[in-house]
C-alpha positions as CSV (number, residue, x, y, z in Angstrom):
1,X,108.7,104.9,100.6
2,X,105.1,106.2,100.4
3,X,102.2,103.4,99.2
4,X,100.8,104.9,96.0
5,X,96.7,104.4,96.7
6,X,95.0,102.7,93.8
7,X,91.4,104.4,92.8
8,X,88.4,101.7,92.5
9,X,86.5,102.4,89.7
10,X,83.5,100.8,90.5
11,X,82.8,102.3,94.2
12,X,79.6,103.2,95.9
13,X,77.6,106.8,96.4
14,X,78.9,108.0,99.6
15,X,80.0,111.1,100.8
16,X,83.5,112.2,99.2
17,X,83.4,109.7,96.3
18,X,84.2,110.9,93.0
19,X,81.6,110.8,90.0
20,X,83.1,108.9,87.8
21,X,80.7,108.7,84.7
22,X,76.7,108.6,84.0
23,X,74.9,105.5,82.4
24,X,73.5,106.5,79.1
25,X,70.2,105.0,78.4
26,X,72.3,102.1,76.2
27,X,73.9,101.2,79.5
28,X,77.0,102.2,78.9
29,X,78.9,104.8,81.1
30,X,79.7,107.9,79.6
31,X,82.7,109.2,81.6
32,X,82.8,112.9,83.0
33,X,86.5,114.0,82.3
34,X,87.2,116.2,85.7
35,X,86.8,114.7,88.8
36,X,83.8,115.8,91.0
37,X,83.6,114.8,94.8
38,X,79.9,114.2,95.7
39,X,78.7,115.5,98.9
40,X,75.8,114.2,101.1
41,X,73.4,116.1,99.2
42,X,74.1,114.9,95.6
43,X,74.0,111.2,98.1
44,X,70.8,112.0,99.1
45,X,68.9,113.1,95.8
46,X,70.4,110.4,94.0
47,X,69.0,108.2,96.3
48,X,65.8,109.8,95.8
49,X,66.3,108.5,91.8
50,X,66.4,104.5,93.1
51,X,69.9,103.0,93.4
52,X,72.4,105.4,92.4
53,X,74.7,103.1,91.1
54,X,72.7,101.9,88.3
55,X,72.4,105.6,87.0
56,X,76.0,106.3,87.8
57,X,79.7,105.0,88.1
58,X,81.5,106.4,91.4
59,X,85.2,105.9,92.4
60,X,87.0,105.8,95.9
61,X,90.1,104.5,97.4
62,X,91.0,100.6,96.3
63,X,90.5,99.3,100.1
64,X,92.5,96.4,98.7
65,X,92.1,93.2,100.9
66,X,89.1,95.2,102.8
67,X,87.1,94.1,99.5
68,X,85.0,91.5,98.9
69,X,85.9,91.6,95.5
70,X,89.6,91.3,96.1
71,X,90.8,87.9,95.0
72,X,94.9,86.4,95.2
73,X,95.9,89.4,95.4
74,X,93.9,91.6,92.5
75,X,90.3,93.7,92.0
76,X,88.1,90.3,90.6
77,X,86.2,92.4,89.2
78,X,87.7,93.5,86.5
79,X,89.8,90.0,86.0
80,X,86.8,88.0,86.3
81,X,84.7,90.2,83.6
82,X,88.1,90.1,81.5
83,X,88.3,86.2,81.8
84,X,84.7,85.5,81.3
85,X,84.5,87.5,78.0
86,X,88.2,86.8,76.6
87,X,86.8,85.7,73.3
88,X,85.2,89.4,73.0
89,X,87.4,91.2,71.0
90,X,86.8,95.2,71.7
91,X,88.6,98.2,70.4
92,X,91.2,99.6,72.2
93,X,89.7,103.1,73.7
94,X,91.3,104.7,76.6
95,X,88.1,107.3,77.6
96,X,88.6,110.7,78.7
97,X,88.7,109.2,82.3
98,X,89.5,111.5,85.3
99,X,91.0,108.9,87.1
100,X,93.4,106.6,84.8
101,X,96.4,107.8,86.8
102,X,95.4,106.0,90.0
103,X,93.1,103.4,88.5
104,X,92.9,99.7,89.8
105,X,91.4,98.2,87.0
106,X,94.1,100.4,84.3
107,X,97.3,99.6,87.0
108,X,96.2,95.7,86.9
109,X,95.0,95.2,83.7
110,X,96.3,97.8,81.5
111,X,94.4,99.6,78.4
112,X,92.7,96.4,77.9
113,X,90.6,97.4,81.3
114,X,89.5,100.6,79.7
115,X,87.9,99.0,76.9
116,X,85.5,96.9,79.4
117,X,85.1,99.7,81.4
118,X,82.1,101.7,79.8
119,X,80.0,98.3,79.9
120,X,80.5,97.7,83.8
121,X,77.3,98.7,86.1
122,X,78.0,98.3,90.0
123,X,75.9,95.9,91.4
124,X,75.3,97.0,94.8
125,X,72.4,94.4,96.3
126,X,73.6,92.9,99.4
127,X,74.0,89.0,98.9
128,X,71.2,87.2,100.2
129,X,72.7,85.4,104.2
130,X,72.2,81.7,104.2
131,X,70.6,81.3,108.1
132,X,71.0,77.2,109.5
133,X,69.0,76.2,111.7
């Protein structure tokens, strides 16, 4: 039987990602409803705009355990954003998302993940390397 691939919702601006959504000047992603694969060029002059991912939400293939996100065996971080806001109670909204069908964060979590969703900004500084002497 044929592994279903799981989309991560939260991926980087590289060539053949999908544009997932835009972040609206409140922050919050506003989601484009059909998928568009980016190309080196769209790479490029987004670049040109600062760090792409804090102006837009991209999606790829979950790389599962290839992740440093991935923790016993789920994305952490949608569970982790979940946990640490469980007393926040948010309407259920499923957005006109273009890739629900193959989502990691909708698979694992259910329509509760969509409702975090539009309030998640990828992060993409590289974590600061301890050196020892």
């Amino acid at each position: 039987m044929k592994k279903e691939h799981k989309s991560c919702p939260s991926s980087t601006c590289e060539d053949g990602a999908i544009l997932l959504g835009v972040v609206n000047e409140d922050g919050t992603v506003g989601y484009i409803s059909t998928p568009i694969t980016i190309d080196e060029d769209f790479v490029k002059e987004a670049s040109l705009q600062g760090n792409p991912e804090q102006n837009f939400r991209f999606s790829n293939t979950c790389v599962e355990a290839g992740c440093r996100q991935w923790q016993t065996g789920k994305c952490g971080v949608i569970k982790n954003i979940m946990g640490s806001n469980a007393e926040v109670e948010l309407e259920p909204r499923l957005p006109d998302c273009s890739i629900r069908n193959s989502c990691r964060w909708f698979y694992q979590e259910g329509p509760k993940a969509c409702s975090f969703c539009p309030y998640i900004i990828t992060n993409m500084l590289q974590e600061a390397k301890t050196v020892e002497a």
